[in-house]
C-alpha positions as CSV (number, residue, x, y, z in Angstrom):
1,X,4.9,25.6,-65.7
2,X,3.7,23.0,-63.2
3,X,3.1,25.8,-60.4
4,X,1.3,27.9,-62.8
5,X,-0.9,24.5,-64.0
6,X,-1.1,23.4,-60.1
7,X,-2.8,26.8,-59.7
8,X,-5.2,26.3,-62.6
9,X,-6.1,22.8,-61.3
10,X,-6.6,24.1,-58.0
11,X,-9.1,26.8,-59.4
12,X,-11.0,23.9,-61.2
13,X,-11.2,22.2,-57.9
14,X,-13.1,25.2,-56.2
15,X,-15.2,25.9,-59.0
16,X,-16.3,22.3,-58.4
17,X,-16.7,23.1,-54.5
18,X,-18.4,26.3,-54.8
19,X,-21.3,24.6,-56.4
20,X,-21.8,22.0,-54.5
21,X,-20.7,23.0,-50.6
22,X,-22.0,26.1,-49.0
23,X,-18.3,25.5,-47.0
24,X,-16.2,25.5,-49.9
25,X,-14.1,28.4,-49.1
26,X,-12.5,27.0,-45.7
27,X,-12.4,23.7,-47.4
28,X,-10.3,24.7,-50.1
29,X,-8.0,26.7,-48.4
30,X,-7.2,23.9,-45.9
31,X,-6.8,21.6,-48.6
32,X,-4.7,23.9,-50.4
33,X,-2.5,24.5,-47.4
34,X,-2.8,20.4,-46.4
35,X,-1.2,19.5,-50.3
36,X,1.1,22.4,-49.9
37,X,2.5,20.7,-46.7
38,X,2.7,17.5,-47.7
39,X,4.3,18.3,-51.1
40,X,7.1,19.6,-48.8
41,X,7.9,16.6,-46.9
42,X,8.4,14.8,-50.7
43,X,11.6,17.2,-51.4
44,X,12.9,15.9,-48.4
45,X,13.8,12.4,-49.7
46,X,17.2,11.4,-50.1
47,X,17.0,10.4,-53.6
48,X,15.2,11.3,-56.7
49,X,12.3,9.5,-58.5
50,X,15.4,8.4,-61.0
51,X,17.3,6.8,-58.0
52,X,19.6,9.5,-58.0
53,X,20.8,11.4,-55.1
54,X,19.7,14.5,-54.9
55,X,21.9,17.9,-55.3
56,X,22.9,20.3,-52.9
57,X,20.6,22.9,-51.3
58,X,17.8,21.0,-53.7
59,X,15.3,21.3,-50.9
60,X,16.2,24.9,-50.2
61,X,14.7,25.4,-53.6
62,X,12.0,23.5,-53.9
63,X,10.1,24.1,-50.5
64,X,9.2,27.8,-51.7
65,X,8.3,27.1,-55.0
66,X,6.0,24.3,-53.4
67,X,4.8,26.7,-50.7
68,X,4.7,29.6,-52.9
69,X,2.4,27.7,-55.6
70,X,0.2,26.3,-52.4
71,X,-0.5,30.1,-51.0
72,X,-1.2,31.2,-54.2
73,X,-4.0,28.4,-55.3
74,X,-4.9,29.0,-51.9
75,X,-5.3,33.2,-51.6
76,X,-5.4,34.2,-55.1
77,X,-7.7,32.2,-56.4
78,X,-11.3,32.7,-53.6
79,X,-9.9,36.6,-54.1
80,X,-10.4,36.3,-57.3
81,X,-13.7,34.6,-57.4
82,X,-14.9,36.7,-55.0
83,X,-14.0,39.9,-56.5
84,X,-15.8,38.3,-59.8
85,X,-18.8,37.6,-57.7
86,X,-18.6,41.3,-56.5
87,X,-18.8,42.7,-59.8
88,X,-21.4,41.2,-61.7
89,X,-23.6,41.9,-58.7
């Protein structure tokens, strides 16, 4: 569920970009790529937001979810747009 509303969020973000910056393609997918980075390097901690420590192999399943959700927001979501943009021309 948060991938899937991390995605949505995303999209609202380059609907906001598209009308505003003639450059809001590379911008968002930079961004999207920048967050998708640095939301790795977060799993990496030692401990949980709780204070617990965290489990075994925990990062080896949150990095891909974290890079899969950032390559989606950042592909799908111009394809989609422009494939929209495509159509109603």
């Amino acid at each position: 569920v948060a991938s899937v509303l991390s995605v949505l969020l995303a999209a609202g973000v380059y609907l906001l970009l598209s009308r505003g910056l003639a450059i809001a393609t590379p911008l968002y997918v930079i961004g999207c790529l920048t967050t998708a980075a640095v939301s790795c390097v977060a799993t990496l901690t030692p401990v949980l937001p709780d204070g617990n420590p965290v489990p075994p192999g925990f990062p080896l399943l949150t990095i891909p979810m974290h890079l899969i959700a950032g390559l989606m927001a950042a592909v799908v979501v111009p394809a989609v747009v422009l494939v929209g943009v495509k159509r109603s021309r």
